[in-house]
N, C-alpha and C positions, 0 to 999 in steps of 0.2 A: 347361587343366591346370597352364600352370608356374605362373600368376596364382595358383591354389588353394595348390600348393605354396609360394609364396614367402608369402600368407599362412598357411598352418602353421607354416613355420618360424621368424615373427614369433612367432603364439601361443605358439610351444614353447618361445619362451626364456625368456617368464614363466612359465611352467610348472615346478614345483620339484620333481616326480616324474614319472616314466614312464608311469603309470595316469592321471597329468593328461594330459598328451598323450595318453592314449587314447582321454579322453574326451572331449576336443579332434575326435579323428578321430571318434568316434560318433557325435559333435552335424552336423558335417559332409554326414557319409556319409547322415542321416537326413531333412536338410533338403534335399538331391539329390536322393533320392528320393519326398520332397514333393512339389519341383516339378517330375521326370520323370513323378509322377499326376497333376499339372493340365495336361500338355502341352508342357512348357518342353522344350527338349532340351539336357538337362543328365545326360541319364542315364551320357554317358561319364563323365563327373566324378566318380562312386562312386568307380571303381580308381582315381582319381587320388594316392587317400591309402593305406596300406596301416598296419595299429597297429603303435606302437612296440615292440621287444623290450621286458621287464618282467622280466628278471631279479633282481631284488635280494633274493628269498627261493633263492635256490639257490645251493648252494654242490659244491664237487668233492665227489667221493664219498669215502671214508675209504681210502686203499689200505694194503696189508699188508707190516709190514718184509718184508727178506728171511728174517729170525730167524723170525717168524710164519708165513711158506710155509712154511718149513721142518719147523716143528712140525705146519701141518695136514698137509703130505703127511704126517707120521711118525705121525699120528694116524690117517691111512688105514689100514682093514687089506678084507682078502681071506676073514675066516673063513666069513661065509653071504653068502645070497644078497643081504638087504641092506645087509649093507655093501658088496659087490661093488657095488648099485647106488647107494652113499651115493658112495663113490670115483670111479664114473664119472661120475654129476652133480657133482661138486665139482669133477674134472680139467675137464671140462666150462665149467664157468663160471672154474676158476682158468686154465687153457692157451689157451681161445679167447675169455675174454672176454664169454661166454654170457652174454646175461641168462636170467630165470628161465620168463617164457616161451618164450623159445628154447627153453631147454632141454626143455621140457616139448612143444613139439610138431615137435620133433626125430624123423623117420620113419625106419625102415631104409631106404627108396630113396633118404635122401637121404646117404649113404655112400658112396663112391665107392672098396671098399678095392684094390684094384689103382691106380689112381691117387693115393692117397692123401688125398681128401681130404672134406670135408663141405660140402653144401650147407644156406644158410639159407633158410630159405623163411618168405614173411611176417613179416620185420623191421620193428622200428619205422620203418625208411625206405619202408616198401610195397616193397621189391626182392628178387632175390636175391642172394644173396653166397655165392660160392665158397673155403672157406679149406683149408689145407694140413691136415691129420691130424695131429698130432705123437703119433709115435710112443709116448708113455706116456700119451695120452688116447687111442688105438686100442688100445691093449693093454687099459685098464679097459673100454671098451664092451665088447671083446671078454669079456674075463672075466664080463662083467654076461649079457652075450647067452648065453654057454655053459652057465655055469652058477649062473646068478641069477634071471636071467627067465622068470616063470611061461611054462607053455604056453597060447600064446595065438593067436588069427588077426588082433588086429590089428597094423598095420604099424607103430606108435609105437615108437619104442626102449622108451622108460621106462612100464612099466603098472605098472596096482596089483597090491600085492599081497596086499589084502584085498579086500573087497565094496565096489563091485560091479565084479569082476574085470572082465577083456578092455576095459577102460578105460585109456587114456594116464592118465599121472599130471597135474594141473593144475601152474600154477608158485606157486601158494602150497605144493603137496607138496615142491616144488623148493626151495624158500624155508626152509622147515620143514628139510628135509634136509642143507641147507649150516649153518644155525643148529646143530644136533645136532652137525658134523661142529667147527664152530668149539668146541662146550662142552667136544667131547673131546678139543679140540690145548688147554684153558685158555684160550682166548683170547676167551671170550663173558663 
């Protein structure tokens, strides 16, 4: 294995992008398992190599002045039911960082309100994660749950609230919903 590595990281340096050394590792890892199907014992040698990171089309996410929180919270309102739940998916992804799946299969058991606080389930990390409640994004669920949220049996926070009812909302609904919530603070 270091003989593999020391020739990689030969190849890598004439390599002028990160998708070259990937394919560097492809060619590799294919020719291994060549000759681990004629019998050679080389089949440790696959994991020898692992691809390079390939970054260079990503970049940070856009984040929001403080000016611009300001206006979408002030663009929240409480008048119906969906705005009750347009506000508590926005506090949702603005207070805990949600992304839009999360948010979208976000269940009542995973609330914890005497301890205050929310569980994730099925992150993008495959884990769960335990986080604190802050108080003005329990106050919207809450508001969303009392008096916003059709009557339903299932245990989703957020369902539809058109057809076909007793559905969770997906996170393009979620998606959909924080875009509308941005047109009303001006900031789309």
């Amino acid at each position: 294995p270091e003989h593999v590595r020391h020739f990689f990281a030969q190849e890598a340096k004439r390599c002028s992008k990160p998708a070259s050394t990937g394919a560097v590792v492809a060619a590799l890892r294919g020719y291994f398992r060549y000759r681990a199907s004629l019998g050679d014992v080389v089949y440790g040698l696959i994991g020898a190599l692992s691809y390079p990171a390939n970054w260079q089309l990503a970049s940070l996410p856009k984040t929001l002045t403080p000016e611009e929180v300001e206006k979408l919270v002030e663009a929240l309102g409480q008048a119906d039911s969906a705005q009750r739940r347009s506000t508590a998916i926005v506090r949702c992804a603005l207070d805990l960082g949600l992304r839009s799946g999360e948010v979208a299969r976000l269940s009542l058991d995973d609330i914890d309100w005497r301890a205050g606080t929310i569980t994730l389930r099925h992150t993008k990390g495959r884990r769960e994660d335990v986080l604190p409640l802050p108080a003005t994004t329990g106050a919207a669920i809450a508001a969303y749950l009392k008096g916003g949220r059709p009557k339903t049996s299932n245990r989703a926070v957020f369902v539809r609230h058109l057809a076909p009812r007793d559905q969770p909302v997906g996170p393009d609904a979620v998606r959909k919903t924080i875009r509308q919530a941005y047109a009303r603070a001006g900031l789309a």
